[in-house]
VEXTI-738717 format. One record per residue (C-alpha): x, z, y; chain. Coordinates in pm, 1 decimal. Each point is the difference from the previous one (the first is absolute). Example, Ala and Ser with C-alpha at 12.3 -4.5 7.8 and 13.67 -1.06 7.14 Angstrom:
<pts>
       east         up      north   unit
     1230.0      780.0     -450.0      A
      137.0      -66.0      344.0      A
</pts>
This chain:
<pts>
       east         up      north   unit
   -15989.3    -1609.9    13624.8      A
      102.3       67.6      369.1      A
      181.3     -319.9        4.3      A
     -266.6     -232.4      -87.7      A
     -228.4      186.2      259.1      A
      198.9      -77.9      299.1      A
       26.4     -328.2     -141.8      A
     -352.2      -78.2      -41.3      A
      -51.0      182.4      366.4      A
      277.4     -243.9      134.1      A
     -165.8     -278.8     -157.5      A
     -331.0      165.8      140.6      A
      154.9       13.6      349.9      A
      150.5     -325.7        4.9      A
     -341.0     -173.4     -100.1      A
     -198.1      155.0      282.8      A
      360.0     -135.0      216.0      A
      -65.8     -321.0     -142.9      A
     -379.0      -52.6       86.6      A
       66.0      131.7      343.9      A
      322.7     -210.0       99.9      A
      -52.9     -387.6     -219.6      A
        1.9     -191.9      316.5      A
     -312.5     -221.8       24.8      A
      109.5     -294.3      202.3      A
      -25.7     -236.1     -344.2      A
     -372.5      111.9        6.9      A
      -61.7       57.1      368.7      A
      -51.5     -283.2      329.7      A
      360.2      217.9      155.7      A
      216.1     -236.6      139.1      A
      383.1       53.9       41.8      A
       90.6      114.2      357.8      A
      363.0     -156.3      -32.4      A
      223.3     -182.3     -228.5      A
      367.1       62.0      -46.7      A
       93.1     -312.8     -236.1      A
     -111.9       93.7     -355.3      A
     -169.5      284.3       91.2      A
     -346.6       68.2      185.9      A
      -90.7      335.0      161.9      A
     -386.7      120.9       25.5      A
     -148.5      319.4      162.5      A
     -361.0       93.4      -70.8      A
     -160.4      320.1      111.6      A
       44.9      220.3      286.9      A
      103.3      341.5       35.7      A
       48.4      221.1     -296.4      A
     -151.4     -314.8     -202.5      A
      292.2     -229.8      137.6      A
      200.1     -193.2     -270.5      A
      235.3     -208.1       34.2      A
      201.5     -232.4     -225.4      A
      236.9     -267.8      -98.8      A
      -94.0     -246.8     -283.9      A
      195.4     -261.6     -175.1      A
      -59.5     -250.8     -230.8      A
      229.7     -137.9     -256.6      A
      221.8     -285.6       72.1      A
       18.3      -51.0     -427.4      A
     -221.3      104.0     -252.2      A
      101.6      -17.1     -408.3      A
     -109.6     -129.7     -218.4      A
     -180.8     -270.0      204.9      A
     -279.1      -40.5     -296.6      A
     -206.7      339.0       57.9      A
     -313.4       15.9      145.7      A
       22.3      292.5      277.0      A
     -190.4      160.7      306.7      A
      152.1       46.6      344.6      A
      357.0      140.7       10.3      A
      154.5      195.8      260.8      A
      297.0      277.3      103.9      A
     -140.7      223.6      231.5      A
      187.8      283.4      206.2      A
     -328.0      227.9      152.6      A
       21.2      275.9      299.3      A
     -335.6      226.9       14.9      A
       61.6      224.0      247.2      A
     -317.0      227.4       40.4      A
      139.1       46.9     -428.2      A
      387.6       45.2       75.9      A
       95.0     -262.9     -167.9      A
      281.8     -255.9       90.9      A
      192.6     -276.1     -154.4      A
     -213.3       16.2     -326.7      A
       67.7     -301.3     -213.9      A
     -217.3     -132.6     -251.7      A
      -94.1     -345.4     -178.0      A
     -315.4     -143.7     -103.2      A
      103.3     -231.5     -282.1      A
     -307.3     -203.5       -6.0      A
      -68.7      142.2     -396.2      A
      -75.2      296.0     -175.1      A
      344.1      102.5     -129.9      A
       30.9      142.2     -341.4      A
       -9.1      376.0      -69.4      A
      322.3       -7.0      -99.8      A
      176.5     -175.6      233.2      A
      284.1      107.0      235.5      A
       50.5     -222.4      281.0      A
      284.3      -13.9      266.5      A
      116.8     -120.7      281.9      A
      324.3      -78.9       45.7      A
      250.6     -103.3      327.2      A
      298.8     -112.4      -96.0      A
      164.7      259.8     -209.3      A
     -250.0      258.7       70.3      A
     -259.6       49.7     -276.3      A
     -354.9      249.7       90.0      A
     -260.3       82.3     -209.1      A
     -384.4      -17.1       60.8      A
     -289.0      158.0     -147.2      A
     -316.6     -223.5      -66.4      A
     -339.3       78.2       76.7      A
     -104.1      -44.4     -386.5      A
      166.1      309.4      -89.5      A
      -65.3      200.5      347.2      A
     -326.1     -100.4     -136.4      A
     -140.2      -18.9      343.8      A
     -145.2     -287.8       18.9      A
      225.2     -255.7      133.0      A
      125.3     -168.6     -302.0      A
      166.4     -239.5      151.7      A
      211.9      188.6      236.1      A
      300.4      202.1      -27.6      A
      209.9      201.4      238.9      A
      324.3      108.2      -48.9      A
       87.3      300.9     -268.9      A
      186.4      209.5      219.9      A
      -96.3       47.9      336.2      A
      359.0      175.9       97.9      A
      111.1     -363.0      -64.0      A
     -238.3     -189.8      215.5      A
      256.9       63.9      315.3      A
      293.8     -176.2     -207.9      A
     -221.9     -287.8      -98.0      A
     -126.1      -48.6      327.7      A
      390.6       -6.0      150.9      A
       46.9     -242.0     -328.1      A
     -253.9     -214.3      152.7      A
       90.6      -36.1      324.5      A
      419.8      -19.4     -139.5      A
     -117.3     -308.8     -237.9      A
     -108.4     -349.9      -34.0      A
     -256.6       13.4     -301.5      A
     -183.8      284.8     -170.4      A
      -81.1      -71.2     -349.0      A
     -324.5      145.3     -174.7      A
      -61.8       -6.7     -396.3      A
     -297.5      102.3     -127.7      A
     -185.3      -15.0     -372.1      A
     -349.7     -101.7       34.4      A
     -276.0      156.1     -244.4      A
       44.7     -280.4     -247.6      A
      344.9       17.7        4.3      A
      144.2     -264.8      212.3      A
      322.5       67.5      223.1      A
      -59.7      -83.3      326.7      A
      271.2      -32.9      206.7      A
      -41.6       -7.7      434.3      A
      271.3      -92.6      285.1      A
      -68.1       88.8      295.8      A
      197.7      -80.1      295.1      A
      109.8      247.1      250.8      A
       55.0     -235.6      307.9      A
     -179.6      226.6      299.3      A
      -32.1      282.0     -187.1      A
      229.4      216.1      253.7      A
     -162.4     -121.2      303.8      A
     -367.6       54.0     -171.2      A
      109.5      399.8      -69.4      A
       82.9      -13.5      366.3      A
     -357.6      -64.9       85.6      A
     -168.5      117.5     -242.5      A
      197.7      372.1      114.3      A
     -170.4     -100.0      328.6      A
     -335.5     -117.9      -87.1      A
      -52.4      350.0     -182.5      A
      261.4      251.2      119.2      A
       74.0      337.8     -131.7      A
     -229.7      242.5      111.3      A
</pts>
């Protein structure tokens, strides 16, 4: 009983996360401030508002045949919340309740938690399972040439996403100075 309380609290917590950290610059006129090869950074807001990020886009996308929104990796700093180097995805579907996706770089497999059963909302996001993990991935990322993101959408399709990590290190660089630790 106490067990699926916290859970249902987590999943509680991480929807209102979720609402308040989906970056908006698919939706919004925000413009990238630089671009470090395959990535862009963007900064919107000012003061405790200030976010910052780094999107990607995939390089591949399988299989070719499926009809899908916009899709982009995403590594967000909100200062004014504490949060830095949160990674998420926006798959460009609504993925299926039970799907697990992952990333993975190289030999280094992470889990992710969708939206659909945060239930928050954003059902076609995820962020990664274990936040005590984010740190490794985000040394994976900037170690490797390719992150690799598989995904089930709601009607069952496999989707599967490279991305590649060219500029990724120097884009952490600024994006740690665009929106630095308070």
């Amino acid at each position: 009983m106490i067990l699926k309380s916290k859970s249902r609290d987590f999943f509680r917590f991480l929807g209102i996360l979720a609402l308040l950290s989906a970056p908006t610059f698919a939706a919004s006129n925000t413009k990238p401030v630089q671009e470090f090869s395959d990535w862009r950074l963007f900064v919107d807001g000012q003061g405790a508002a200030k976010t910052c990020y780094l999107a990607a886009e995939p390089k591949s996308s399988a299989p070719a045949n499926v009809k899908r929104g916009e899709t982009y990796l995403v590594v967000s700093h909100r200062p004014g919340q504490g949060v830095r180097g949160e990674i998420s995805v926006r798959i460009g579907y609504p993925f299926s309740a039970t799907s697990v996706p992952f990333a993975k770089v190289g030999s280094d497999e992470f889990n992710f938690i969708t939206g659909v059963k945060a239930q928050n909302g954003a059902d076609e996001w995820t962020w990664i399972e274990n936040l005590k993990h984010q740190p490794r991935l985000l040394r994976a990322m900037k170690r490797g040439n390719e992150l690799v993101f598989k995904g089930t959408s709601a009607r069952g399709t496999l989707t599967t996403d490279s991305y590649s990590l060219r500029g990724v290190t120097a884009a952490m660089k600024a994006l740690d100075a665009a929106c630095p630790a308070p």
